[in-house]
C-alpha positions in Angstrom: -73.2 17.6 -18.6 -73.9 13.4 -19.1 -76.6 13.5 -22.0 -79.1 12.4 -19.7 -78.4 15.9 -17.9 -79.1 17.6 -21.2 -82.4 15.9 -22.0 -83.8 16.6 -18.6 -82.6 20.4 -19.1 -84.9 19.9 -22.1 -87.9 18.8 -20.2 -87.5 21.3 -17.5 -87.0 24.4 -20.5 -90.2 23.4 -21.9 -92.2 22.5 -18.7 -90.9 26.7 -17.3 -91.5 27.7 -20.9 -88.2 28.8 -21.2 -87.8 29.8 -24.4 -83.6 31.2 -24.4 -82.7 27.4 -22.3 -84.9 25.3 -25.2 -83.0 27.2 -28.0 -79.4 26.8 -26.3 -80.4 22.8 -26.0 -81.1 22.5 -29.6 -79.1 21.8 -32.5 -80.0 23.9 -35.5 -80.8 21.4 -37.5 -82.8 19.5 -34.7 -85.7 17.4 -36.1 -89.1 16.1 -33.9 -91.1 13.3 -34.8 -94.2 11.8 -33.2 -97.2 10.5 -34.5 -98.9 13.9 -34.9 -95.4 15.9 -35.8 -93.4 14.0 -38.9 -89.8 14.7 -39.1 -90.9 18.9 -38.2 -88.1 20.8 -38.1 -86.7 23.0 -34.8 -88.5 26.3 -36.1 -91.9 24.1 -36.3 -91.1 22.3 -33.2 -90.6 25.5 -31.6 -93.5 27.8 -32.7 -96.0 24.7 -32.9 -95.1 22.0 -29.8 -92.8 24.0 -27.7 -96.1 26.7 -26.3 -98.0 23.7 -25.2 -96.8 23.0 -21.5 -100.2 25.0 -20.3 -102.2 22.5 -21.1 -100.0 20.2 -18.2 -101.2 20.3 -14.7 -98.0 17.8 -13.9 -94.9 15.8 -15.7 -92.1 12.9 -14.1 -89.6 11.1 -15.3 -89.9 8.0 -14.7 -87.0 6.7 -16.2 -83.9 7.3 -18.6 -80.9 5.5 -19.8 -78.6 5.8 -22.6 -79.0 3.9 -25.2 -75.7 4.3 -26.9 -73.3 7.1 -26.7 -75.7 9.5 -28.2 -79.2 7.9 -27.9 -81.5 8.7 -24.5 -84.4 6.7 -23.4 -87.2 8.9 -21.5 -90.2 7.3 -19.9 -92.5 10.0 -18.5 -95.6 10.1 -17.1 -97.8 13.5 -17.3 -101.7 14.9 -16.0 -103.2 17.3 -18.2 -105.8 20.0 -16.9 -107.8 17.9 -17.7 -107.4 15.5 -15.3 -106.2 12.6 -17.4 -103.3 10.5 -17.2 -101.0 9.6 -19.8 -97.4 7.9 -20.0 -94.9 8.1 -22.8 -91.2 7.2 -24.4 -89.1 9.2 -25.9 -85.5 8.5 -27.7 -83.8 11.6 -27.9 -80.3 12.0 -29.6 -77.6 14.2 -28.3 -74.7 15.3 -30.5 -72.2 18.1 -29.5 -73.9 18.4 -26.3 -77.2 19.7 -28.1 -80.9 17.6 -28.5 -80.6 16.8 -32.2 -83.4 14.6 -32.6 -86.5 13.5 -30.4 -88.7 10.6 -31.1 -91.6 10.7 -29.3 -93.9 7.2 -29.1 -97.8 7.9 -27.2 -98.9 6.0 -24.8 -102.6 5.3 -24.1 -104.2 7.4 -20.9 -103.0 5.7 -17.7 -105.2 5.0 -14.5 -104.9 6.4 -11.3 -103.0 3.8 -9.2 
């Protein structure tokens, strides 16, 4: 798998809620950041941002690209129940064929188009 593949596996393990995929994709010494989550570690990540796919009524990528040879670029665009609309970038890092890092940037809600 390219490590594009991998981080897509990563999206689709947490949009199923698959638990047993998420924790094969993940280094053990994985670390999240965003601007709620600083620096949380894979057991945080896991019991705190993992459960929250519920809360999405739909998620696409919109775009990806490596970076270098371990950096991906994720552009996404989700709906919550909600109803609103929200796009945002990630750069996650792949080493040894596991998601050792995600950085996750907000983006503002997004209009209908």
């Amino acid at each position: 798998m390219s490590n594009i593949d991998i981080v897509r596996a990563g999206f689709a393990a947490y949009l199923a809620q698959d638990r047993d995929a998420i924790e094969r994709l993940l280094a053990d010494d994985f670390v999240f950041t965003s601007p709620q989550d600083d620096h949380i570690d894979r057991a945080t990540f896991l019991e705190v941002c993992f459960p929250t796919a519920d809360r999405l009524r739909h998620q696409e990528i919109l775009d990806t690209a490596e970076i270098d040879d371990e950096q991906v670029y994720v552009r996404y665009e989700y709906e919550l129940t909600t109803g609103e609309r929200h796009r945002n970038v990630e750069v996650q890092t792949v080493r040894n064929c596991r998601i050792a890092e995600a950085q996750v940037y907000f983006g503002g809600r997004f209009p209908r188009e």
